[in-house]
C-alpha positions as CSV (number, residue, x, y, z in Angstrom):
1,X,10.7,-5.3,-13.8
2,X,7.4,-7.4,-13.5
3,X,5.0,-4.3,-13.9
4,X,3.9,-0.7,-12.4
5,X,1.2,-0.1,-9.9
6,X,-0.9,3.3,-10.6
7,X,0.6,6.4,-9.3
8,X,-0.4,7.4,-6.2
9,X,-0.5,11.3,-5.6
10,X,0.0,12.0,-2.0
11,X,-1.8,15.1,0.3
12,X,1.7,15.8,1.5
13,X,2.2,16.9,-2.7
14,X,4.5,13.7,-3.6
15,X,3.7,11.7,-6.9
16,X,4.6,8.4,-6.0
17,X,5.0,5.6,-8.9
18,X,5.2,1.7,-7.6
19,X,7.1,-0.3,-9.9
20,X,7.2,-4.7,-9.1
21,X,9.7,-5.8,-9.1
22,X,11.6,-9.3,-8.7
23,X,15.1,-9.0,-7.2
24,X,15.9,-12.7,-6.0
25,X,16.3,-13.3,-2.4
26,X,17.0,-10.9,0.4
27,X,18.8,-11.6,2.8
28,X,19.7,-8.2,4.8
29,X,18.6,-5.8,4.1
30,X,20.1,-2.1,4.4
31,X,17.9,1.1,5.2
32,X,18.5,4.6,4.7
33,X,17.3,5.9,7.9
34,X,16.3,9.3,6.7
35,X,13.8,7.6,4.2
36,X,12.7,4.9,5.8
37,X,10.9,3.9,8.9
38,X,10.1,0.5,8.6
39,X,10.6,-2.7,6.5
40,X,8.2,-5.4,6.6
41,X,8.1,-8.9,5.1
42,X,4.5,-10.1,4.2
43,X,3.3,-13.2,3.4
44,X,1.3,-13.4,0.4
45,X,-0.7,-15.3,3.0
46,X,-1.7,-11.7,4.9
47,X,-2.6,-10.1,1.7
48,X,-5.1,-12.6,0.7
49,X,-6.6,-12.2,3.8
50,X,-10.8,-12.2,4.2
51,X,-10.8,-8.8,6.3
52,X,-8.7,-6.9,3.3
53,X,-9.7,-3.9,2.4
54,X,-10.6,-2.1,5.5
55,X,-12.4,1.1,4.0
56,X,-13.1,3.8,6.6
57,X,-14.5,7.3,6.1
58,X,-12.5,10.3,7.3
59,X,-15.1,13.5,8.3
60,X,-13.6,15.6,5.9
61,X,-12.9,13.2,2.9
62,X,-14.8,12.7,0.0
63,X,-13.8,8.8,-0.5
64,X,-12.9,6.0,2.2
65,X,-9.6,5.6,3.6
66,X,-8.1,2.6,2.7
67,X,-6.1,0.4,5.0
68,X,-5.0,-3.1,4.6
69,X,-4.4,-5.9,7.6
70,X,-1.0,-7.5,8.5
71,X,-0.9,-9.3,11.4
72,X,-2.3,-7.9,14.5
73,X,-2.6,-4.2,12.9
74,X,-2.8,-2.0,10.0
75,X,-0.7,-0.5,7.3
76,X,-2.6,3.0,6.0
77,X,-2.7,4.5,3.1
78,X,-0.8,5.1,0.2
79,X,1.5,2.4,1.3
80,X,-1.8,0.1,1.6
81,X,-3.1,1.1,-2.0
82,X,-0.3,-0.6,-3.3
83,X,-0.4,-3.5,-1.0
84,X,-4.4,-3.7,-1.9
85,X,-3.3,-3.1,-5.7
86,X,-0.7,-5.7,-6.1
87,X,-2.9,-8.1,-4.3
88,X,-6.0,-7.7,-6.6
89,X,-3.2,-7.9,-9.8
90,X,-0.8,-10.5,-9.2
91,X,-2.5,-13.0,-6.4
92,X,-5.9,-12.3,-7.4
93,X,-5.5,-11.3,-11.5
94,X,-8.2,-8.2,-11.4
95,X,-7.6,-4.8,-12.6
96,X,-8.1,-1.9,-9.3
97,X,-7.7,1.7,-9.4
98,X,-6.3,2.9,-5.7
99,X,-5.8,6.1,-6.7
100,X,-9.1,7.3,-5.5
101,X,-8.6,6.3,-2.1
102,X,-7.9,8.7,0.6
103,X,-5.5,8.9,3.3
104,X,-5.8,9.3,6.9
105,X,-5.5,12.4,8.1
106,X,-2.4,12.2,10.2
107,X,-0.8,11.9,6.7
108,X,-2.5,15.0,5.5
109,X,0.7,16.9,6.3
């Protein structure tokens, strides 16, 4: 375990707690289909990228939703707090808070 991420509380009423890990190589990898949608590899390349954060404002929020670039789209909050996080701590060595950030409100369920 190389370190936690702050805990992220979610407007669907989930806690979640990002821990870092380093686990070697992957390979394959196996998903459990009723937890998972997606799995992405990112360079560290995409996370250092000039255009991260994007910051947004939501009507009905009180602070910016964050989302963070990859490619040719987007990956939204809270799974882009932690992207935006463990950029700014291991590639970039500053302390961020995330947990201010909103999220869209397609994840407001």
């Amino acid at each position: 375990m190389l370190g936690r991420l702050d805990d992220y509380a979610t407007r669907s009423g989930y806690l979640i707690t990002p821990v870092v890990v380093w686990a070697g190589a992957a390979r394959e990898l196996v998903l459990n289909q009723t937890e998972v949608a997606a799995v992405h590899r990112i360079p560290f390349t995409e996370l250092r990228r000039a255009d991260a954060p994007m910051l947004d404002q939501e009507h009905a929020a009180d602070h910016p939703v964050l989302r963070m670039p990859v490619a040719r789209t987007w990956i939204a909050a809270p799974t882009a707090a932690f992207l935006y996080q463990f950029r700014e701590w291991l590639l970039l060595g500053r302390e961020t808070r995330v947990a201010h950030f909103e999220q869209p409100a397609f994840a407001w369920r």
